[in-house]
C-alpha positions in Angstrom: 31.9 -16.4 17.4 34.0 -14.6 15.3 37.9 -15.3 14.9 39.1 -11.6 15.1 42.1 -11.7 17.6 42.0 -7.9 19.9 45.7 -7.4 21.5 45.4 -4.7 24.1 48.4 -2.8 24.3 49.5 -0.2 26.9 51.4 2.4 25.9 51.4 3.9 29.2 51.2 1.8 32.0 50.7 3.9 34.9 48.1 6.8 34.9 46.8 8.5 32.8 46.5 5.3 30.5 47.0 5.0 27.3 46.3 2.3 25.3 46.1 0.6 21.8 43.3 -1.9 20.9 45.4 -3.7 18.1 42.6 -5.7 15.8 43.7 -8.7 13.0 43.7 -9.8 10.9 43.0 -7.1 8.8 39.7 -7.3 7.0 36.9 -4.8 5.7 35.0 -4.4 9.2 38.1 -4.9 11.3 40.1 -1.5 12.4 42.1 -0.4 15.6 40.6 1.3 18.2 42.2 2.7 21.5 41.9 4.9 24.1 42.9 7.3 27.1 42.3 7.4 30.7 42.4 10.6 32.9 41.3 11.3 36.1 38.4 13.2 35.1 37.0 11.5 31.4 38.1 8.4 29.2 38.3 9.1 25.4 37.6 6.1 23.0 39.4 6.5 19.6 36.8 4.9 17.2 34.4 1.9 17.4 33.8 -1.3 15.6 32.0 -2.4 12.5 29.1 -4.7 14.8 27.3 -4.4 18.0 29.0 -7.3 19.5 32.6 -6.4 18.6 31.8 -2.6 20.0 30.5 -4.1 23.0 33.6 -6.6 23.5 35.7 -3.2 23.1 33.7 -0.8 25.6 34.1 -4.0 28.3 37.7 -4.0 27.7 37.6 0.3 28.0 35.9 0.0 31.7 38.4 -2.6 32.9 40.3 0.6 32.9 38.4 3.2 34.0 34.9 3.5 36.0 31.6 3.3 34.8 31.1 7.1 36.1 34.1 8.4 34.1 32.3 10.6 31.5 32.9 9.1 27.7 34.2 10.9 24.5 34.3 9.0 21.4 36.7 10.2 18.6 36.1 9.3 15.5 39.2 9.0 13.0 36.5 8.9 10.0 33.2 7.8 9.1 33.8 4.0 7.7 31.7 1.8 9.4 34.3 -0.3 10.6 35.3 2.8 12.7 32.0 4.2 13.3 29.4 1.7 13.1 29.2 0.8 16.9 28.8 5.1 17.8 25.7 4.4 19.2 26.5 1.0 21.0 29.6 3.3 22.7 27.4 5.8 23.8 24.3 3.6 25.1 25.5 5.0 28.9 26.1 8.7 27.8 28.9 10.5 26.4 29.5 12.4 23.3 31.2 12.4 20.2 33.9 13.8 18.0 34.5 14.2 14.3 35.4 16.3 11.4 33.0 18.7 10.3 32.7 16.7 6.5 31.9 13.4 9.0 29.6 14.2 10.9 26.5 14.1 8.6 27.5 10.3 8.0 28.1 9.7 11.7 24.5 10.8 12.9 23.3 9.0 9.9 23.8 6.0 11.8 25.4 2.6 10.8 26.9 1.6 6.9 26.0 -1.8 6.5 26.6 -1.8 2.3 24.1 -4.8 2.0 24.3 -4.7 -2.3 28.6 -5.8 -1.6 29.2 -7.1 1.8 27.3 -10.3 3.5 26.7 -10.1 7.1 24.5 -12.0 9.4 26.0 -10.7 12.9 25.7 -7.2 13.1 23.7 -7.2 15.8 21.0 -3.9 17.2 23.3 -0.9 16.0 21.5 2.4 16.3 22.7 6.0 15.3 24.2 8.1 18.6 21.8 10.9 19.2 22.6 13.9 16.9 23.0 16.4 19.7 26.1 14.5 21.1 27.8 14.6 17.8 30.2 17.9 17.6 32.3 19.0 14.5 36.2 19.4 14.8 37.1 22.0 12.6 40.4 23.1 14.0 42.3 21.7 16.5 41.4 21.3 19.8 42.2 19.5 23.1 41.0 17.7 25.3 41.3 17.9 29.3 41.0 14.3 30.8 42.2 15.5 33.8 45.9 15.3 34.4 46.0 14.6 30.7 45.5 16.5 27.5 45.1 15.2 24.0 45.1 17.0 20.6 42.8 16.2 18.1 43.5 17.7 14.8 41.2 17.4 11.9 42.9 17.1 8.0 42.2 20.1 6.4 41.3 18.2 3.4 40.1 15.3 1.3 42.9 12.1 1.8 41.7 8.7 3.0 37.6 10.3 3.2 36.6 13.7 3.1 36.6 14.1 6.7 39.7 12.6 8.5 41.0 13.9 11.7 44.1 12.1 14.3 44.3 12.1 17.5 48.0 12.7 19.5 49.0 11.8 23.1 52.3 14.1 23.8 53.6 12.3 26.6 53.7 9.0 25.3 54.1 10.5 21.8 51.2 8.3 20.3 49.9 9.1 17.2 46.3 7.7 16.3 46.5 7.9 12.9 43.0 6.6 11.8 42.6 6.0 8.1 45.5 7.6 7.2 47.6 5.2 8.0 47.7 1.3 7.0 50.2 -1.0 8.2 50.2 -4.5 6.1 46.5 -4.0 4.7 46.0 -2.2 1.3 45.2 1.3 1.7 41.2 2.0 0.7 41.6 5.8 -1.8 38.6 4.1 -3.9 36.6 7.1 -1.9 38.7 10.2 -1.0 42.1 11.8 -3.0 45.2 10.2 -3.8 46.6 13.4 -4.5 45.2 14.6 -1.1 46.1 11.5 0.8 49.5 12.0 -0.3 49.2 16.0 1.1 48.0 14.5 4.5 51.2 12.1 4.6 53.3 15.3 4.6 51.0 16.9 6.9 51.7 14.2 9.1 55.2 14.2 9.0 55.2 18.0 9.7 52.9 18.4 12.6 53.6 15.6 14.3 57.7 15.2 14.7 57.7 13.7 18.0 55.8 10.5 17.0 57.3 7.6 19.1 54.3 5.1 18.2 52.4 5.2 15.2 48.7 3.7 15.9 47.6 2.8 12.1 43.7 2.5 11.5 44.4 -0.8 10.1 47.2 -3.3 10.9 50.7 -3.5 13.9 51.6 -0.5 15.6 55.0 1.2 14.4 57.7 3.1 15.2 59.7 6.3 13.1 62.2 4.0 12.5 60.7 1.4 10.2 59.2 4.4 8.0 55.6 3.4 7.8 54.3 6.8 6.1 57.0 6.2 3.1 55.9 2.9 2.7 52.6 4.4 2.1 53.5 7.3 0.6 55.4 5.0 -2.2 52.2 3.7 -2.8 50.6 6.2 -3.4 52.7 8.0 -5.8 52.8 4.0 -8.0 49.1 4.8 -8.1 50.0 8.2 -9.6 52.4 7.0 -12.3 50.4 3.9 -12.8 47.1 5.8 -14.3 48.9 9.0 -15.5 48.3 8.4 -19.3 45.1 10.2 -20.1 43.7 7.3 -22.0 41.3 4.5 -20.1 44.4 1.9 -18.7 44.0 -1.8 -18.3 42.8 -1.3 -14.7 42.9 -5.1 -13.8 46.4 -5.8 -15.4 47.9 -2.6 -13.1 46.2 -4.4 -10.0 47.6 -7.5 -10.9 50.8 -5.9 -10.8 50.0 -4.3 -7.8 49.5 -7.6 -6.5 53.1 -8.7 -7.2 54.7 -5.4 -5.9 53.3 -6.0 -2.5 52.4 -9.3 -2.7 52.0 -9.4 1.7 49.1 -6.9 2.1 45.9 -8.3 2.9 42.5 -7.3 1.0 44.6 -6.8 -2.5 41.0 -6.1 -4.4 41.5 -3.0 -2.8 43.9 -1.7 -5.5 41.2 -1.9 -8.7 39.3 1.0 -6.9 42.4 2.9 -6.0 43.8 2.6 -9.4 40.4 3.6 -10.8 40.3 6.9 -7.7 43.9 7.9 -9.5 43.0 8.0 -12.6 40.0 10.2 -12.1 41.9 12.2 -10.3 44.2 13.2 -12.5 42.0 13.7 -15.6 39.1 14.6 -13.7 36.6 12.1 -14.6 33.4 11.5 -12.5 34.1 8.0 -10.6 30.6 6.6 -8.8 31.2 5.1 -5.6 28.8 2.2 -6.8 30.9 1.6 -9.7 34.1 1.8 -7.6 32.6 -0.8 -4.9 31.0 -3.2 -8.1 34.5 -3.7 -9.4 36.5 -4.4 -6.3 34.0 -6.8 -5.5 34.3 -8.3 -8.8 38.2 -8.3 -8.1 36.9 -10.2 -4.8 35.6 -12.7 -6.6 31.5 -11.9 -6.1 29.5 -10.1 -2.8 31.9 -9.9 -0.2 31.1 -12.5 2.5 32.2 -11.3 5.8 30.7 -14.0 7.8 33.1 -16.3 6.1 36.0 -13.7 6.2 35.8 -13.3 9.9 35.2 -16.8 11.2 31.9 -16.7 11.6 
């Protein structure tokens, strides 16, 4: 069985409810999920990366609702740690959510990335049936009963080209899907740092009455421990860190990286986004396959998740 630890956390405890599905430790096929109950519909923000793990979730979802309540999946983006389990979610019915750029990938069906991950527990995932899959391309809301969400797609390339959030007003929760990390090293390797940084002040304008951040990867947090600067910061060292023209010493500014934030897990993260920076500010062409062959040389070799997740 695998070690991930799930925390279920109410943010509302009475109806509707509204809940975060707080995932660690924080690891390539490990994200946060949540969701929100009405009277009418339950909404499930994202999935998880196996059949198993997606299953463990959806059982958790029902001890909330009723088997009867119609299902709508929202998909923050299409990583498979988010999306993979789509189909396992909607194996009773239901339909699904994402940004317009997203939704190709989603009814593509599961990203398993044999050539630079190892995984023997995936388990039977299946695409969700393309019909069910719809494209956010502004914002719209959705009517639970007795409870409407918003979910707003980024009008942009950031974390992927295709990111939306979702926001509960009465609680103030903010589902911030990829957008966000809290304690895990960001992944630009595959969208815009330039953008990413765009979305972090889209954030903070759009959505002023956060009270609970719920980050794609890592603890929840509040306004008041900044968790957007923290990123933003980040971001903008990637900038300044590959804004020379010339070709920089990619694994000496990661090693640095390293010892500027010395606490976040999966660090071979920050080769790829040094690599994404550079390109994007001299506008080279950067190959996703060469981005994923150096972080997982910066790994140390194919990225076992077996072993990563307890297996």
């Amino acid at each position: 069985m695998s070690a991930i630890r799930r925390n279920i956390v109410p943010l509302r405890y009475t109806d509707p409810s509204v809940v975060a599905y707080v995932r660690s430790p924080s690891e390539w096929l490990v994200s946060n999920c949540g969701w929100i109950r009405g009277r009418e519909g339950v909404l499930l923000l994202d999935t998880c990366g196996t059949e198993q793990h997606t299953l463990d979730l959806v059982a958790d979802v029902r001890k909330y609702s009723t088997v009867e309540m119609p299902l709508t999946v929202v998909l923050t983006h299409a990583h498979g740690s988010h999306s993979n389990g789509t189909g396992v979610a909607l194996r009773n019915g239901g339909r699904v959510l994402a940004a317009a750029a997203a939704v190709g990938d989603v009814r593509a069906g599961p990203r398993r990335d044999e050539a630079n991950f190892h995984c023997t527990h995936w388990g039977t995932l299946e695409p969700p049936p393309p019909e069910v899959v719809h494209a956010v391309i502004e914002p719209v809301e959705v009517d639970l009963g007795d409870v409407v969400v918003e979910v707003v797609p980024f009008p942009g390339v950031a974390h992927t080209d295709g990111d939306l959030v979702l926001f509960e007003p009465r609680t103030g929760t903010l589902f911030a899907g990829g957008l966000l990390s809290v304690g895990a090293t960001p992944l630009a390797a595959f969208g815009s740092v330039p953008g990413w940084l765009t979305a972090l002040d889209w954030l903070d304008k759009v959505f002023p009455d956060v009270r609970t951040f719920v980050p794609g990867h890592g603890e929840l947090r509040h306004p008041g421990s900044f968790p957007i600067a923290v990123q933003r910061t980040y971001l903008h060292w990637l900038l300044d860190a590959t804004a020379s023209a010339d070709t920089p010493d990619f694994t000496g500014l990661a090693t640095i990286a390293r010892r500027r934030w010395p606490t976040w897990t999966l660090p071979e993260r920050h080769l790829g986004n040094l690599m994404r920076a550079h390109a994007d500010q001299h506008g080279h062409p950067l190959s996703p396959s060469a981005v994923m062959q150096a972080i997982t040389e910066a790994a140390g070799g194919k990225i076992d998740l077996d072993e990563r997740l307890g297996r």
